[in-house]
ZAMARGU-4260 file (C-alpha; in steps of 0.2 Angstrom, whole numbers, plus 5000, padded with zeros to 4 digits):
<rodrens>
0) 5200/4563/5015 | 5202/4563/5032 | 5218/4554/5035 | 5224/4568/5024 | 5220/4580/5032
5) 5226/4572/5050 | 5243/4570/5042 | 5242/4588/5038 | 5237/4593/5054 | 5252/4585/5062
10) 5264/4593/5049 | 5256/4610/5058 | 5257/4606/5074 | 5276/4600/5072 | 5278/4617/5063
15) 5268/4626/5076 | 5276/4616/5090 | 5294/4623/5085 | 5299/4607/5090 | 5316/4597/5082
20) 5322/4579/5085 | 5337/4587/5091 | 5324/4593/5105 | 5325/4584/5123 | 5306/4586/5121
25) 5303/4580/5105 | 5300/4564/5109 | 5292/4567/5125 | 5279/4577/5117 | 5274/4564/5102
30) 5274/4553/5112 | 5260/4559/5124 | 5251/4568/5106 | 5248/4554/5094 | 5236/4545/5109
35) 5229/4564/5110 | 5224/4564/5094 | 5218/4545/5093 | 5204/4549/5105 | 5200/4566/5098
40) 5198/4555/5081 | 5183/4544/5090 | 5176/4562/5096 | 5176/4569/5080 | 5170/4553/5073
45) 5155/4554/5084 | 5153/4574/5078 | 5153/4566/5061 | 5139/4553/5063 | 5130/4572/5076
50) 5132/4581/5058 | 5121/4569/5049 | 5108/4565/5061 | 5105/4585/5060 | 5106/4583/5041
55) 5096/4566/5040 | 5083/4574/5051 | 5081/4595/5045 | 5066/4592/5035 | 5056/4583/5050
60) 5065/4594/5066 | 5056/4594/5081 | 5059/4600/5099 | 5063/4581/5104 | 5075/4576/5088
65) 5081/4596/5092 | 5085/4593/5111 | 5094/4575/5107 | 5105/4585/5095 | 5107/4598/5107
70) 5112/4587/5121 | 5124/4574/5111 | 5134/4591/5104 | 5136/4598/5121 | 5144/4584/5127
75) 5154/4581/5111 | 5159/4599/5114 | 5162/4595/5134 | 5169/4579/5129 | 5183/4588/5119
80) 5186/4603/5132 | 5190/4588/5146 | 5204/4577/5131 | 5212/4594/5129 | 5213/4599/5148
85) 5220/4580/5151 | 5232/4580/5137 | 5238/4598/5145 | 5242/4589/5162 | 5252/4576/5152
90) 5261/4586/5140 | 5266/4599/5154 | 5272/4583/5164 | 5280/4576/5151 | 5288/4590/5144
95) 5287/4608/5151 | 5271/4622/5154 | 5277/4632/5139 | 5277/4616/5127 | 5259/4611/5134
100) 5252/4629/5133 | 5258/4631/5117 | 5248/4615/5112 | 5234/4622/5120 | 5235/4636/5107
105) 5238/4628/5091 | 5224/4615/5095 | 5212/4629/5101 | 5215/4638/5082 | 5214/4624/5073
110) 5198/4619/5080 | 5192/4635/5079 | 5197/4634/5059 | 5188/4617/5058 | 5171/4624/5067
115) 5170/4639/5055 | 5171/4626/5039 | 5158/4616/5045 | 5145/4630/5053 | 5148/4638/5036
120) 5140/4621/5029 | 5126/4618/5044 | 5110/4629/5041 | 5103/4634/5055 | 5088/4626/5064
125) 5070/4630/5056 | 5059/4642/5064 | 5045/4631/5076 | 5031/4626/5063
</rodrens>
């Protein structure tokens, strides 16, 4: 499930990183990620409950159930952007621009990778009846 696939998704990032515990960084950089990814968790937790309000309500859409779905994903979507960006200012601090851009990066792929499974699962919005 999804604790899973968060522990595999650490594995990759501490491959992707290129980080070892002989690193001055090392330490620096966990220590600033694991809150990261706790509140990215309650983010995707509420993308969760987004993705089956859509399902729950796709036979009955309308413009009002459309605009409130529409409206929470944007800010889910904005919501994320601004953890990532703040997490950046941190790891940088904490570690050096390299270390935080390169986070940037394998966060970036891997929620691109993540988006493309679930929109290939998400039919698209009816057609206005």
């Amino acid at each position: 499930g999804r604790a899973e696939m968060r522990e595999d998704k650490v594995v990759f990032i501490n491959e992707s990183m290129n980080l070892n515990s002989s690193d001055p960084n090392y330490d620096a950089f966990w220590h600033e990620y694991y809150p990261y990814e706790a509140e990215l968790k309650k983010i995707n937790d509420k993308r969760i409950q987004l993705i089956r309000d859509y399902k729950f309500n796709y036979d009955k859409m309308d413009d009002n159930i459309a605009n409130n779905l529409a409206e929470r994903a944007l800010t889910l979507h904005k919501n994320k952007l601004d953890l990532l960006h703040n997490y950046y200012e941190k790891i940088k601090k904490a570690t050096s621009p390299m270390i935080a851009a390169r986070f940037v990066q394998v966060e970036y792929q891997i929620s691109l990778l993540m988006d493309v499974e679930i929109a290939s699962t998400m039919p698209l919005l009816p057609e206005k009846k």
